[in-house]
C-alpha positions in Angstrom: 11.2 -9.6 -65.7 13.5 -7.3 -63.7 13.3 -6.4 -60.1 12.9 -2.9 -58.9 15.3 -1.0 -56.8 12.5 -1.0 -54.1 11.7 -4.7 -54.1 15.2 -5.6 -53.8 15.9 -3.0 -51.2 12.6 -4.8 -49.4 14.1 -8.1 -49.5 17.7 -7.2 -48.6 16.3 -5.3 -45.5 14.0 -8.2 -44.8 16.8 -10.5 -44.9 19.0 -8.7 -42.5 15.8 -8.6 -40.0 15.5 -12.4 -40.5 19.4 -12.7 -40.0 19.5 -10.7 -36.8 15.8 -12.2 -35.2 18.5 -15.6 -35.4 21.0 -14.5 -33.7 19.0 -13.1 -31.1 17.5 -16.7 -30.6 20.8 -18.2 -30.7 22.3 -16.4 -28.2 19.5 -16.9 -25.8 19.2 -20.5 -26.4 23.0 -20.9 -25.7 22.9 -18.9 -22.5 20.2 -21.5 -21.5 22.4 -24.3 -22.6 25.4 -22.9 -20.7 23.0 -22.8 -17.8 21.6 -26.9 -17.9 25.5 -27.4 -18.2 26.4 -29.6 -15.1 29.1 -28.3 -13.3 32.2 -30.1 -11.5 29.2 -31.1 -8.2 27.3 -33.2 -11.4 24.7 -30.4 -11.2 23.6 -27.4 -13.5 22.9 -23.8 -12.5 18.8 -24.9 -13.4 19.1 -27.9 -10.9 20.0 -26.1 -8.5 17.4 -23.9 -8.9 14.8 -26.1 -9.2 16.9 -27.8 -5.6 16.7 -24.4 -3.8 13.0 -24.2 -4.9 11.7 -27.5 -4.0 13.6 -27.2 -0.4 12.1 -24.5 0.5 8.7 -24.2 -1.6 6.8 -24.8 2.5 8.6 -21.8 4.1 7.1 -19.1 1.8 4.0 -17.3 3.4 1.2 -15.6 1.1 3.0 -11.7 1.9 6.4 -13.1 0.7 4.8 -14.5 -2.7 3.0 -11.2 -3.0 5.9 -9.2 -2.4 8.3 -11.2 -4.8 5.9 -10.7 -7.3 6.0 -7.5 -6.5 9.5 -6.9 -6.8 9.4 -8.7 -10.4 6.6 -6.5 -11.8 9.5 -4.4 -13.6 10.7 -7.0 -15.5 9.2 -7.5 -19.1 6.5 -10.0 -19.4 8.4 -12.1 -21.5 11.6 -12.7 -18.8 9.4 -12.2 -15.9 9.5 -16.0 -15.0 12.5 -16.6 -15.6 13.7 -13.7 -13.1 11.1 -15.2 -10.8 12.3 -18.4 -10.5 16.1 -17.0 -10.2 15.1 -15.2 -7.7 13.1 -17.2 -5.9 16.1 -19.7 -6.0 18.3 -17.6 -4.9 16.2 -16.5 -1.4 15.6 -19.9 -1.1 19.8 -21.0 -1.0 19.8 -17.5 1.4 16.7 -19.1 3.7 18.6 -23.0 3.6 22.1 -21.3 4.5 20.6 -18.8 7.7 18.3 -22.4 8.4 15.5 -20.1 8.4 11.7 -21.4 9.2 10.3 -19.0 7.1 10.9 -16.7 4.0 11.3 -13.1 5.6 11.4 -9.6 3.7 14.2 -9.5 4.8 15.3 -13.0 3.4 13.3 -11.6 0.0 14.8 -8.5 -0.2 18.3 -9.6 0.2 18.1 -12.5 -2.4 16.2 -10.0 -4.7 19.9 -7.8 -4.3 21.9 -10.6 -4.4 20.4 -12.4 -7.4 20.1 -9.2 -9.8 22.8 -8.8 -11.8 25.0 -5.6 -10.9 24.2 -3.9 -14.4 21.0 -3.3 -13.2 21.5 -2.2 -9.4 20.8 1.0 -10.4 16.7 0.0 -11.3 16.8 -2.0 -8.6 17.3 0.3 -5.9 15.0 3.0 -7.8 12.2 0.2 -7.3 13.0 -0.6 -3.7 12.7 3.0 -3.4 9.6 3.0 -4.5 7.8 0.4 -3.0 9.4 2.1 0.1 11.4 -0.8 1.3 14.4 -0.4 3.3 17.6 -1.6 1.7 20.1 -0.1 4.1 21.6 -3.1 5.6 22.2 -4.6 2.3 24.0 -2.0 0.4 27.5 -4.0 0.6 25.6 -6.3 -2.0 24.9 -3.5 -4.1 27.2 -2.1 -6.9 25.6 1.1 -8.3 29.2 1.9 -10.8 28.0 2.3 -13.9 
């Protein structure tokens, strides 16, 4: 019994999708190794998070929530927790360092610059744009080169 050319074109294509679907994994679950790596403080990048979180889970308001959400909606459904929780992290190591009561927009909006990487500044400020939210005072965080 001998294959034909189209069957074994099928499973040669089949096995490069396979292949490639792995090393897509891979590389994501490594990145999210690197990141519960502890670093020289006995502490990984996800414990602090979870630390900047926790400290300042009482400080955010219904409006801040609503607009944090807001400023996530871009992301695809599948990362859009993640970015949340980075993001939120970040705002709250922003709120902890100015001692701040409560989460501002302005606290929200600078940790939403701060924590997005700069290969996608460009988005970013296309979004704030469009929600209509100022960013002027934090465009020395911004890095729009592409």
């Amino acid at each position: 019994m001998q294959m034909t050319t189209g069957f074994s074109l099928f499973i040669v294509g089949w096995s490069i999708v396979l292949v490639s679907l792995m090393f897509i994994g891979g590389f994501f679950m490594f990145r999210k190794f690197l990141k519960s790596m502890p670093k020289q403080d006995g502490k990984s990048d996800l414990d602090w998070q979870d630390y900047y979180i926790d400290q300042t889970r009482s400080r955010w308001t219904e409006e801040g929530l609503e607009l944090l959400n807001e400023l996530v909606s871009p992301v695809p459904q599948l990362f859009r927790d993640v970015a949340r929780r980075s993001i939120a992290s970040k705002i709250g190591q922003l709120a902890l360092e100015e001692k701040a009561e409560t989460i501002s927009t302005e606290l929200i909006v600078k940790g939403y610059i701060v924590a997005t990487p700069k290969r996608d500044h460009k988005w970013l400020i296309a979004h704030l744009e469009s929600k209509q939210i100022d960013y002027t005072p934090y465009k020395k965080y911004l890095h729009t080169e592409a």
